[in-house]
C-alpha positions in Angstrom: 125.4 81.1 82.0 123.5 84.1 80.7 122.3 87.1 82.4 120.4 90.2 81.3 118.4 93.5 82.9 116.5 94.6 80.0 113.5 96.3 81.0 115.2 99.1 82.0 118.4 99.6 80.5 118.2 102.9 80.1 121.7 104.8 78.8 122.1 107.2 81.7 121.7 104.0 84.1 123.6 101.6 83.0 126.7 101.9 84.8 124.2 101.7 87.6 122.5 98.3 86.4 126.2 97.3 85.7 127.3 98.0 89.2 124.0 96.2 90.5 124.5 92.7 88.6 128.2 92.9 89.6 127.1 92.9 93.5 124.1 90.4 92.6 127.2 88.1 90.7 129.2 88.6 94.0 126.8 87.0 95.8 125.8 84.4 93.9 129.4 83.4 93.7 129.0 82.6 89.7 127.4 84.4 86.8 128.6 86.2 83.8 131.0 89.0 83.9 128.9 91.1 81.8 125.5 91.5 81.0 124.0 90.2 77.7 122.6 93.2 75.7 122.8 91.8 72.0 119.9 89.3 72.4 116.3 89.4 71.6 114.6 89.5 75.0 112.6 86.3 74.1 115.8 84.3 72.6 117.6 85.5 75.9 114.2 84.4 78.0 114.1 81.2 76.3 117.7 80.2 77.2 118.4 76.8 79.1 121.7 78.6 80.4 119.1 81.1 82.1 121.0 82.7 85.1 118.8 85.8 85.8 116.7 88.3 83.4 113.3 90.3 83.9 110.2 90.1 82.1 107.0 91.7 81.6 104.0 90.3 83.1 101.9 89.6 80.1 105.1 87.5 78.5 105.1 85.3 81.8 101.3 84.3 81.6 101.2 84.1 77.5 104.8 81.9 76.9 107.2 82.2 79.8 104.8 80.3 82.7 106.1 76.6 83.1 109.3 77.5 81.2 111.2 79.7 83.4 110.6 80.3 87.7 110.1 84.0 89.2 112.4 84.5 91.5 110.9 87.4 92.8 109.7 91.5 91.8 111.7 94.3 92.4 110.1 97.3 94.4 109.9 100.8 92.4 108.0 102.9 94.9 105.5 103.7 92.5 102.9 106.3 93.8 99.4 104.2 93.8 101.3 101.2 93.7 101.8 98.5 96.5 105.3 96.7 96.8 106.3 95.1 93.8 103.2 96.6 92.0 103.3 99.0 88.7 100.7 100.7 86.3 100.6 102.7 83.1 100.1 106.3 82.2 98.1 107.6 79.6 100.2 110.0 77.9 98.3 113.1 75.4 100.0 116.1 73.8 99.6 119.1 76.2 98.2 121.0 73.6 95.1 118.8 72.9 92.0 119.6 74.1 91.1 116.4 75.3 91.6 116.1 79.4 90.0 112.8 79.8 90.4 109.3 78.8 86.7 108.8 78.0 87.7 112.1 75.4 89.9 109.6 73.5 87.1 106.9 72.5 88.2 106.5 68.6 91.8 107.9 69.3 94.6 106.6 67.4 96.6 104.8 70.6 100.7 104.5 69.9 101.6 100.8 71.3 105.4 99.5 72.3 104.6 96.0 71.6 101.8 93.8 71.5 103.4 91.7 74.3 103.3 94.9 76.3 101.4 94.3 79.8 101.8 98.6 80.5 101.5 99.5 76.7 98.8 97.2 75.8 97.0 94.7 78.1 96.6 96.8 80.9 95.3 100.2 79.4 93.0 98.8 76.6 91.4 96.7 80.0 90.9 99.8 81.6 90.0 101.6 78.8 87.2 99.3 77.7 86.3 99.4 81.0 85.5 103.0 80.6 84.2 102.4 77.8 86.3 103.7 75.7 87.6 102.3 72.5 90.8 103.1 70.0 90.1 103.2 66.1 93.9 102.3 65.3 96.9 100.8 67.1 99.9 102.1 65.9 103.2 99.9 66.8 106.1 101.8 68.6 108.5 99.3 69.4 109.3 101.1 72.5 107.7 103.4 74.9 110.2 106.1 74.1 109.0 105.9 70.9 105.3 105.4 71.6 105.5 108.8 73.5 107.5 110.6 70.5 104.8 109.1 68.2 102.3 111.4 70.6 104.1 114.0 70.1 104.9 114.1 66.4 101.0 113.7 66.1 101.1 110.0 64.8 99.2 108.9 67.2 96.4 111.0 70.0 97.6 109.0 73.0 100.0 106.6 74.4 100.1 104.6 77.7 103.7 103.5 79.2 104.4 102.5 82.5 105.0 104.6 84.9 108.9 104.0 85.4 109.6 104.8 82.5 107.5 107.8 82.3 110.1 108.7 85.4 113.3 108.4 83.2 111.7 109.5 80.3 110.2 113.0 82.6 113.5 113.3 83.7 115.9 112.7 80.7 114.2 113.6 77.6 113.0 117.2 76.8 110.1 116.3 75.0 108.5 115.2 77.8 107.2 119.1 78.4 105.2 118.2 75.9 103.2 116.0 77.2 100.5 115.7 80.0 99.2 112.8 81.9 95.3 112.1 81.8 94.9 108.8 83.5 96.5 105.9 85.2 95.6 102.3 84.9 95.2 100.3 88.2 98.1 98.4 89.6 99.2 95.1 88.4 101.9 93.1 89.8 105.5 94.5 88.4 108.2 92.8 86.6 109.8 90.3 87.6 113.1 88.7 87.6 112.9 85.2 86.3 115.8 81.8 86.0 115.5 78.5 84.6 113.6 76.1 85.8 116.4 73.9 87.4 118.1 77.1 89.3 117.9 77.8 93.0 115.6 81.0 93.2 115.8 81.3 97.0 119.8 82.0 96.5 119.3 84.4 93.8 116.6 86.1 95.5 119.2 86.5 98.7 122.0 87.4 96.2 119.3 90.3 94.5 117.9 91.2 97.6 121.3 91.8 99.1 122.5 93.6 95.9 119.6 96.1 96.8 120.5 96.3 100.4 124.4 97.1 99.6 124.1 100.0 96.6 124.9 103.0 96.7 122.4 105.6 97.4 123.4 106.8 94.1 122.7 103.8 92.1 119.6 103.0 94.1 118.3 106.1 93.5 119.2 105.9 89.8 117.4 102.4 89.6 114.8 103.2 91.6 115.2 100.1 93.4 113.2 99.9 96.4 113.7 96.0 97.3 112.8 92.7 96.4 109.4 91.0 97.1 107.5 87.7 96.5 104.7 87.6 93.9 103.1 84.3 93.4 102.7 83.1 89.8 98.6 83.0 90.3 98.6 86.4 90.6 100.1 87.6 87.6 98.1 84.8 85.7 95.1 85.7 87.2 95.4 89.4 85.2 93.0 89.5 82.3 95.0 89.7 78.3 92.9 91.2 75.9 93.1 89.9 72.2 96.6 91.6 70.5 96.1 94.9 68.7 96.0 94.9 64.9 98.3 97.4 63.9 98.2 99.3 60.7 
């Protein structure tokens, strides 16, 4: 069986996340010992042997849908956000000028991943929407890196989701450096996902107790909430613009 928690392993929480699938194992009664972490995310997505993993919504509706089940979203807390829901932030360098999105039309946007629903789908929508329009895409490979390519003036703008613009505000010094000038509207979060042939009402119960039983230390580190039920038509109902061309 394979397992993973990739979409926010962050260093300073993994011991956290560690401690989390160990209790979520528990009650599953089988699973892994460890975590995967030396697999693509879509080789580890695509696996038969599928036990548990989480993806991003705009994966799910573009390859994942029919493949693998949800099983269900975790809860963040996000300000804005209803349970289960997340957006993005539109990150600038404090020093610019600029205060508004609509001040960006013909920016040079820094992108994680074309697969991105937070660094991609979800703020070009509601930037067009605001008419506003980017004159280069510039590919990050990570929203870490999409907000250092902000700051190092590769890029005028960035837009990440906003848990990790928590852990990245509180970890990473750079982050001074930075202002927030918008916020996309709320889309349903990430969600955990198993193969097709597993039983997702025990390993929702086996999550959802995981939650229940952390400690307040590694709930707060996770930012784990709970554990609600997003139908499928909801995160295929949200709109995917074309994929950026980078340069």
């Amino acid at each position: 069986m394979h397992a993973s928690l990739p979409m926010y392993d962050f260093a300073s929480v993994r011991g956290s996340t560690d401690r989390f699938w160990q209790s979520i194992r528990t009650g599953l009664g089988q699973g892994p010992d460890e975590l995967c972490r030396d697999l693509d995310v879509w080789d580890a997505w695509a696996r038969p042997d599928l036990l548990l993993s989480q993806t991003c919504g705009l994966p799910y509706r573009s390859r994942l849908h029919g493949k693998v089940v949800i099983v269900g979203t975790p809860d963040y807390g996000l300000p804005g956000c209803g349970p289960g829901e997340y957006n993005s932030v539109f990150l600038a360098r404090e020093c610019d000028p600029r205060e508004t999105l609509p001040d960006f039309d013909g920016a040079r946007i820094a992108v994680n991943s074309q697969s991105s629903q937070s660094g991609w789908a979800g703020p070009i929508m509601h930037a067009r929407a605001k008419g506003v329009g980017f004159a280069e895409a510039i590919k990050s490979g990570a929203h870490v890196k999409s907000a250092d390519a902000v700051i190092n003036g590769t890029a005028d703008i960035a837009a990440i989701d906003a848990l990790s613009w928590r852990f990245i505000h509180a970890e990473e010094a750079f982050a001074a450096e930075l202002k927030v000038i918008d916020a996309t509207p709320p889309t349903p979060g990430l969600p955990y996902i198993t193969a097709l042939d597993r039983d997702t009402g025990a390993i929702f119960d086996a999550i959802e107790q995981a939650i229940a039983t952390l400690s307040d230390h590694d709930r707060a580190a996770l930012c784990l909430n709970g554990l609600v039920r997003i139908e499928p038509e909801a995160y295929l109902a949200v709109p995917t613009p074309p994929p950026p061309r980078f340069n």
